[in-house]
C-alpha positions as CSV (number, residue, x, y, z in Angstrom):
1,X,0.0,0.0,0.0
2,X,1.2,3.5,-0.4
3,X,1.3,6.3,2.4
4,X,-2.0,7.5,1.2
5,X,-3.7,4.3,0.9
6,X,-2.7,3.4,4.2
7,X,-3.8,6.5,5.8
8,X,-7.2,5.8,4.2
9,X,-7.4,3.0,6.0
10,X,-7.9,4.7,9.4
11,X,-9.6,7.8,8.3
12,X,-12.4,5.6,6.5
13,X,-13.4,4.4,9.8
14,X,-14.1,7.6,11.4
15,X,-15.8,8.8,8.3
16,X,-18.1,4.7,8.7
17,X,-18.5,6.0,12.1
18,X,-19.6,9.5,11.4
19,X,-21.9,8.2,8.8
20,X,-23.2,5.8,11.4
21,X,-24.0,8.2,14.0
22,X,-25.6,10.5,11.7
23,X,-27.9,7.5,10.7
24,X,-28.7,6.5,14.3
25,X,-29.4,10.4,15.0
26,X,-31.8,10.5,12.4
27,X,-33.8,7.4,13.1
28,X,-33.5,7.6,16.9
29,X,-32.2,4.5,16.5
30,X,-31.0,4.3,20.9
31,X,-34.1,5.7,21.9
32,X,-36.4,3.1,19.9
33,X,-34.3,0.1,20.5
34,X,-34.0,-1.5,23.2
35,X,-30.3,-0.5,24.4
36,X,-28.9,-3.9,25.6
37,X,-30.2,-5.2,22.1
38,X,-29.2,-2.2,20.0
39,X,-25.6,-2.3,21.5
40,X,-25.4,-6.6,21.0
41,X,-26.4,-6.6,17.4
42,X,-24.1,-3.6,16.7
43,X,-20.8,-5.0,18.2
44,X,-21.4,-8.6,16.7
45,X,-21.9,-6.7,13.0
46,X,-18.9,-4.8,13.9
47,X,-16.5,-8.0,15.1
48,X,-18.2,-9.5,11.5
49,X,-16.8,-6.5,9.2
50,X,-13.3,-6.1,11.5
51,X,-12.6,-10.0,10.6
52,X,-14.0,-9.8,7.2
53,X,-10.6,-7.9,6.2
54,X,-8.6,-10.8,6.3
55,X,-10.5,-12.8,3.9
56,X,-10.8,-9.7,1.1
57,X,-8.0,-9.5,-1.7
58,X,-8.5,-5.8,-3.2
59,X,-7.9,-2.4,-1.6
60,X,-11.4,-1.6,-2.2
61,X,-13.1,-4.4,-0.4
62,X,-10.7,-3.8,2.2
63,X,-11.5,0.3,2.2
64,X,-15.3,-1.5,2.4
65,X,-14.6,-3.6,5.5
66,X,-13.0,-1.0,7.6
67,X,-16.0,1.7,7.0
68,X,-18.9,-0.7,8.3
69,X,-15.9,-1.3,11.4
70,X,-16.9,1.9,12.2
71,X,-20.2,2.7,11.2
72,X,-21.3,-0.7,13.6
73,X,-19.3,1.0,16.2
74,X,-21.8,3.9,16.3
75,X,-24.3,1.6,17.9
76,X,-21.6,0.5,20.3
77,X,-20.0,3.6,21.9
78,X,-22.7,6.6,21.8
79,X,-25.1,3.8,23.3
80,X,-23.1,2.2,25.8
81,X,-22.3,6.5,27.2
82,X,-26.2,6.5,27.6
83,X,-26.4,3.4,29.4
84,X,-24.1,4.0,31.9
85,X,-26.0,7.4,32.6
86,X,-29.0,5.7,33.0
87,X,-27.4,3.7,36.5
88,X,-26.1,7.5,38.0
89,X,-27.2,11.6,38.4
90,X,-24.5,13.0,40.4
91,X,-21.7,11.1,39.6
92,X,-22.2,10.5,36.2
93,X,-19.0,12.6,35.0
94,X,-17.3,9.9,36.7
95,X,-19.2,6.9,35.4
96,X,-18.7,8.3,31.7
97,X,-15.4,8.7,32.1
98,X,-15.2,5.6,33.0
99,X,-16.2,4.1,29.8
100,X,-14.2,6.1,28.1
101,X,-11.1,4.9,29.9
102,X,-12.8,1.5,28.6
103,X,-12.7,2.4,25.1
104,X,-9.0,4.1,25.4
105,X,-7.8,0.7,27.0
106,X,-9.8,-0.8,24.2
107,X,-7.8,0.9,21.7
108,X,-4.2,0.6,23.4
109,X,-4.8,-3.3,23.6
110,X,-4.0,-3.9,19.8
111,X,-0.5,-2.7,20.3
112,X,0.0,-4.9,23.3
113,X,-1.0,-7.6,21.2
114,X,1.6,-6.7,19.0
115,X,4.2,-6.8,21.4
116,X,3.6,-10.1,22.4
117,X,3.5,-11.5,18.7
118,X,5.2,-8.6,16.3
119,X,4.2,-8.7,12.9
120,X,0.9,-11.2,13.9
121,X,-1.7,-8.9,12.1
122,X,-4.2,-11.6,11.4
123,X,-3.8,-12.3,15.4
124,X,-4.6,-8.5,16.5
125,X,-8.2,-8.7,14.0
126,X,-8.8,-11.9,15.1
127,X,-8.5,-11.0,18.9
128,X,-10.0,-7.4,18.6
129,X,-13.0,-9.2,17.5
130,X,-13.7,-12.1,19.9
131,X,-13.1,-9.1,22.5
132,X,-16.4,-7.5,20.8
133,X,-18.4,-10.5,20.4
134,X,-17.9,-10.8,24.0
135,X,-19.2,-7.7,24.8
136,X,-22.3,-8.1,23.3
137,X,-22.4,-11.1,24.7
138,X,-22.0,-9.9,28.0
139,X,-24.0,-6.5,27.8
140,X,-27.3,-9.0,26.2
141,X,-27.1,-11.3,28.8
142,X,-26.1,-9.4,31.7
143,X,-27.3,-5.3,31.2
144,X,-30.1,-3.8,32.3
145,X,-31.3,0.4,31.9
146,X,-30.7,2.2,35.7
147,X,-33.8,4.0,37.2
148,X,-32.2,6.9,35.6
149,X,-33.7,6.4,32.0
150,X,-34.2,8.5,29.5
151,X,-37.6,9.3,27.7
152,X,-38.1,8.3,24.1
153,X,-38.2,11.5,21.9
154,X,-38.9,11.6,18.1
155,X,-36.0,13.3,15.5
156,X,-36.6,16.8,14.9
157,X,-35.0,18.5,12.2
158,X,-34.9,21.6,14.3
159,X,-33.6,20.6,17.2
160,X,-30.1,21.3,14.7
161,X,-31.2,25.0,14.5
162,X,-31.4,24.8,18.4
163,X,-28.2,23.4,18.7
164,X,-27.0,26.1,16.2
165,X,-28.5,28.8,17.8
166,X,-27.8,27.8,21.7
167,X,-24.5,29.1,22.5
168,X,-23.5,27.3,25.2
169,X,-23.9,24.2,23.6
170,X,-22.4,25.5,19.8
171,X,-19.3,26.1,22.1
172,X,-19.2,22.9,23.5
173,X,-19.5,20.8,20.5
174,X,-16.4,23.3,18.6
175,X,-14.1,22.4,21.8
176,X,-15.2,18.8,21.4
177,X,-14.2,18.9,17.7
178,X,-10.8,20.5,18.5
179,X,-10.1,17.6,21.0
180,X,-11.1,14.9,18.6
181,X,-8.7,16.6,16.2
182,X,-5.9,16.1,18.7
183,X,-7.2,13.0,20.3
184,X,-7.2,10.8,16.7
185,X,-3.8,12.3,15.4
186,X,-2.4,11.6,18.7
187,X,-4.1,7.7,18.4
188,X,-3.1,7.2,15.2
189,X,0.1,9.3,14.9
190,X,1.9,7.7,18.3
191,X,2.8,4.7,17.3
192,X,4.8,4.7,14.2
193,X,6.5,7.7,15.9
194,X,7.8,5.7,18.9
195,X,8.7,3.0,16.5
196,X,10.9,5.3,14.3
197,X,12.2,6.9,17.6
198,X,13.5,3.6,19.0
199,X,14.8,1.9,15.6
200,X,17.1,4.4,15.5
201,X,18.8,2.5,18.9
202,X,18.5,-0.9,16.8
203,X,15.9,-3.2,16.6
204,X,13.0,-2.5,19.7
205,X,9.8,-3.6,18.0
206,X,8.5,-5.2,20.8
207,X,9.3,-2.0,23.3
208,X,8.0,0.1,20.7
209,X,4.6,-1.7,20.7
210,X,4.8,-2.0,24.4
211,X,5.3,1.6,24.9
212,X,2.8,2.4,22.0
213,X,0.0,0.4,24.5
214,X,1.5,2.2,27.2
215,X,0.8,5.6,26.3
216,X,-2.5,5.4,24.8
217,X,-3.3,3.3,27.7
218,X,-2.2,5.8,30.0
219,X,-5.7,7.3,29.1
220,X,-8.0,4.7,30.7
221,X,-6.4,6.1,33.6
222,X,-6.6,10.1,32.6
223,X,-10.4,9.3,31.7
224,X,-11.4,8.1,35.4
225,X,-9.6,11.0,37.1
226,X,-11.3,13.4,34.6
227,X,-14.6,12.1,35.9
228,X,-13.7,12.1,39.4
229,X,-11.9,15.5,39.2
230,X,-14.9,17.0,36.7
231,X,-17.6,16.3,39.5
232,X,-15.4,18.8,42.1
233,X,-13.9,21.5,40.3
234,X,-16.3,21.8,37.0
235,X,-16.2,20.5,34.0
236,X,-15.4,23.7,32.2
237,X,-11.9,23.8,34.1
238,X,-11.3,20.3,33.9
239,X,-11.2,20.2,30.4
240,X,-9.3,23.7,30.0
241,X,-6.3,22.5,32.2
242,X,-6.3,19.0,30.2
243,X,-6.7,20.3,26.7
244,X,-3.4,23.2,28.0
245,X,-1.3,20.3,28.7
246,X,-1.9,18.2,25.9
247,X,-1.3,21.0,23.8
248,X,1.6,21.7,25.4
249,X,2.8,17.9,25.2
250,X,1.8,17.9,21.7
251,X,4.5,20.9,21.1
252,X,6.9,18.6,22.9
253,X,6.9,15.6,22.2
254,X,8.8,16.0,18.5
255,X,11.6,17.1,20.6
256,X,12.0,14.2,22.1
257,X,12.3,12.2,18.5
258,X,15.4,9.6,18.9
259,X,15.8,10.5,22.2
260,X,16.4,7.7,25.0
261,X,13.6,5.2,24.3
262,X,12.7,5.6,28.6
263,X,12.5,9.6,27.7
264,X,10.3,9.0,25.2
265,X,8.0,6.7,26.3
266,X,7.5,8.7,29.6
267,X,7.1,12.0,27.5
268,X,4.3,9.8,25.4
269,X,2.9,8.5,28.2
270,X,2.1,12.5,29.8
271,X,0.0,13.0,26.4
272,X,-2.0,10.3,26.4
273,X,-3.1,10.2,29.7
274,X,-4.1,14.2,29.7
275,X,-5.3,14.0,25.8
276,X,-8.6,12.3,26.5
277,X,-8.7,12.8,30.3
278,X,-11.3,15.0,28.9
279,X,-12.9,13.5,26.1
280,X,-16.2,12.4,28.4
281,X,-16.7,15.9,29.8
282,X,-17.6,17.4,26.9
């Protein structure tokens, strides 16, 4: 594959997944569904398309498989934020960012995968998607809505123009934009940088990947203490002091390029855990 070919292959995921939000929005598809059900059927369709690459030849159906990966996913993670609110009221900063530290381990887990077998691709889509099937294996056998539940509402077309016109909210969703612009390139970018950074000391694929899970990782644990720290000094000021040190880390970290792997890794690790410490609190 080329650079740009390759790169498609992550962004078409998070355009699957836009795509697949948009569609839910518009049918009201977590409000009319049952959520334990919605959330099931959505992660088994999503383990289905994630393994499905493996047996494709062309780029295409390969471009193909990685879009419904994230399109299925929108009935996975929007849902499952809902569903947690439904079990709290006035700690649910916390239990969101909870979640979310679940979906940032989530994501790091590939790379520790990769650690333990380098170079085992067909192993990290295999296990990525038995750890979905469970989940909607678990979550259909095992969840249930809190006495916190939400009312069913119908789509409105202008509840956009609301949105629009409420500032409060208009500013919430550009911060949460900015973030996501951050939060992805870090994901996505902070890999293959600390595997350049440590093959120029020799060899290291296995630290690189362990270091890779390590700083996206990191996260999990940023996410919880954004919830807990969220419900006592605000949300607004949570997410300002996170988003000024990632920002600062994100300045920094190039510095570090080909530095002592430990330097690196450490300077990684920083970022990750304050670059989606907010994430939930928006």
């Amino acid at each position: 594959l080329s650079i740009e070919q390759a790169t498609w292959l992550t962004t078409i995921v998070q355009i699957g997944f836009v795509c697949g939000t948009a569609m839910a929005a518009t049918f009201n598809l977590a409000d009319i569904v049952s959520s334990r059900f919605y959330f099931t059927v959505a992660a088994l369709l999503a383990a289905g398309a994630n393994v499905a690459i493996i047996f494709v030849d062309s780029y295409v159906e390969g471009l193909a498989c990685r879009f419904f990966v994230g399109f299925f996913l929108a009935g996975v993670y929007p849902p499952a934020m809902k569903m947690i609110a439904t079990w709290f009221k006035s700690y649910r900063g916390f239990a969101i960012g909870t979640i979310v530290g679940a979906l940032t381990c989530g994501k790091a887990t590939p790379h520790l995968i990769q650690a333990i077998a380098p170079n085992d691709y067909v192993g990290v889509i295999v296990t990525s998607s038995i750890a979905a099937v469970v989940a909607g294996i678990l979550v259909l056998s095992f969840y249930r809505d809190g006495p916190h539940a939400f009312p069913v509402r119908k789509f409105r077309l202008a509840l956009v123009l609301d949105v629009v016109k409420h500032r409060p909210t208009r500013l919430a969703i550009a911060g949460y934009l900015g973030h996501m612009w951050e939060l992805y390139a870090m994901w996505v970018w902070i890999p293959p940088f600390i595997a350049a950074s440590f093959a120029l000391h020799g060899g290291m694929e296995r630290q690189a990947s362990l270091a890779a899970f390590m700083a996206i990782a990191a996260g999990a644990i940023g996410c919880v203490w954004g919830g807990w720290a969220a419900d006592r000094m605000g949300r607004e000021k949570l997410v300002n002091i996170c988003m000024a040190v990632s920002g600062i880390a994100s300045l920094c970290i190039g510095i570090t390029f080909g530095a002592t792997p430990w330097l690196v890794a450490i300077c990684a690790c920083i970022w990750g855990f304050f670059v989606v410490a907010d994430s939930a609190q928006f």
